[in-house]
N, C-alpha and C positions, 0 to 999 in steps of 0.2 A: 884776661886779667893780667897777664905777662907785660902788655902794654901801658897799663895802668901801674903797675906797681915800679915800672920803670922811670914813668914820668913822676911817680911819685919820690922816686930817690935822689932826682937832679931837680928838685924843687918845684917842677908845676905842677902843685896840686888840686885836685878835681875828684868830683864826686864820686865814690864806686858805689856804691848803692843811694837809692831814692823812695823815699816811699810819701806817697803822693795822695792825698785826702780830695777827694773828686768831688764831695756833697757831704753836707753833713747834716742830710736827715734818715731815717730809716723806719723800717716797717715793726719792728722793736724796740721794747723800751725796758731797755736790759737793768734793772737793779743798780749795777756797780760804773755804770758808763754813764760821764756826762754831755754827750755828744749829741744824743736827742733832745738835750736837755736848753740848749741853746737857741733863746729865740729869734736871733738874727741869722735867718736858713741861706743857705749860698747852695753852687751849683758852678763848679768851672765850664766853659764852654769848651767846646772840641777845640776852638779856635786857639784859646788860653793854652788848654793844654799840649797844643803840636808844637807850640813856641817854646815853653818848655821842652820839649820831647827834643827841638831841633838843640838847642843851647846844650841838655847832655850828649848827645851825639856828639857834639863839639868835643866835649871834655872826656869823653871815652866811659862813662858811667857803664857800668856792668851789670846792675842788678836793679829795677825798678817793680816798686812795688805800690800796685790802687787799694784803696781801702776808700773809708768815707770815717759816718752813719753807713749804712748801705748801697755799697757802689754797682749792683745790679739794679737800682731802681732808675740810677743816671743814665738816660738814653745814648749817651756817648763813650760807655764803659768799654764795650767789645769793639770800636770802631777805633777808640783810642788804644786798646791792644794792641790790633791791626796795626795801627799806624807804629808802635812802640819797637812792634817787630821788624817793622820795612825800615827800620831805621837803625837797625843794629845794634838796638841794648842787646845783648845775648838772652838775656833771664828775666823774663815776669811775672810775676804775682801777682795773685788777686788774694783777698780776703774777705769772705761774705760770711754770712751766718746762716747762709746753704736755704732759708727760704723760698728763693725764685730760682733756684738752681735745676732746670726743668732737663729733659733729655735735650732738647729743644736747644737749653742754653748751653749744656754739657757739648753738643756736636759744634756749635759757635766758637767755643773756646777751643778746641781742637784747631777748626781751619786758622786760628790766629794765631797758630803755636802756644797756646799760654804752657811756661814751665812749671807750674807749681801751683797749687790752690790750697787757701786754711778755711778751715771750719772749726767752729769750736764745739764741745761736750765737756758740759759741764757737772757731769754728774748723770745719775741716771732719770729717766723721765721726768717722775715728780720735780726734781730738786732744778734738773735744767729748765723745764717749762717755766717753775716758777721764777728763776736766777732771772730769766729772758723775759717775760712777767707776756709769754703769748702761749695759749695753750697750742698745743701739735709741733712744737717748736721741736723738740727733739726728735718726733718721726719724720721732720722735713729734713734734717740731718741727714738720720740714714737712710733717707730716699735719696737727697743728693748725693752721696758717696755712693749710692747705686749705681747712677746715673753716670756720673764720673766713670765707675769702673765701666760701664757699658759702653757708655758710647765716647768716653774721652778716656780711654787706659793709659796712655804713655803722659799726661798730666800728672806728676807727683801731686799727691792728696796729703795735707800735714794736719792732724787734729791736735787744736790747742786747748786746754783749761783754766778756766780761769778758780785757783783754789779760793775754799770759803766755809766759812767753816759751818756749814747747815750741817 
């Protein structure tokens, strides 16, 4: 960040964080999101997205972060990590709604270094299942924080809420 904040004060300025919507469909159809909501569905390709990835490389970008709809359904989520990493952003993020967050996908994210992952809780069972409008929705929560701590520990875990007033 030393190098970024430098380039920042002699005037070339460039991105220090990213956060980068991969797809925007997902496996929930949360209440307050209208992201599922949108019928013209997209999907960036790995292709799209390493040109991206090369162009902040360029600019020294520090923090990138995938998100969607649900960006563990897009086949090129953990490949484009990989790739995010070999290319010296320092810090990535994902943020899922911890659904397909399998042990499986927990040890994935490991080999790719990912820095950080959000899940959200939005309350307690009843109120998040129904916020998220999928039943088991909350137990796959704390299944994937299980899984994180098991087989990805050094991965910061960030639980978000989205407040409401049920």
């Amino acid at each position: 960040t030393l190098r970024w904040h430098a380039r920042h004060m002699i005037g070339k300025y460039s991105p220090l964080s990213t956060s980068f919507y991969i797809k925007n469909f997902c496996n929930f159809k949360c209440s307050f999101c209208n992201i599922w909501r949108d019928e013209k569905k997209f999907e960036h390709s790995l292709n799209e997205s390493r040109n991206l990835i090369q162009y902040l490389k360029k600019q020294h970008c520090f923090y990138f972060s995938i998100s969607g709809g649900e960006p563990l359904l897009a086949k090129d989520t953990i490949p484009l990590l990989d790739y995010v990493q070999k290319n010296s952003i320092p810090y990535t993020h994902l943020v899922t709604n911890g659904h397909l967050l399998s042990s499986d996908v927990a040890k994935e994210l490991t080999k790719v270094k990912l820095s950080e992952i959000s899940i959200s809780i939005d309350g307690n069972k009843d109120v998040h299942d129904k916020l998220r409008m999928k039943e088991g929705a909350f137990d796959a929560v704390l299944k994937a924080v299980d899984n994180l701590k098991s087989k990805a520990p050094r991965i910061n875990i960030v639980l978000n809420t989205i407040l409401n007033p049920l």
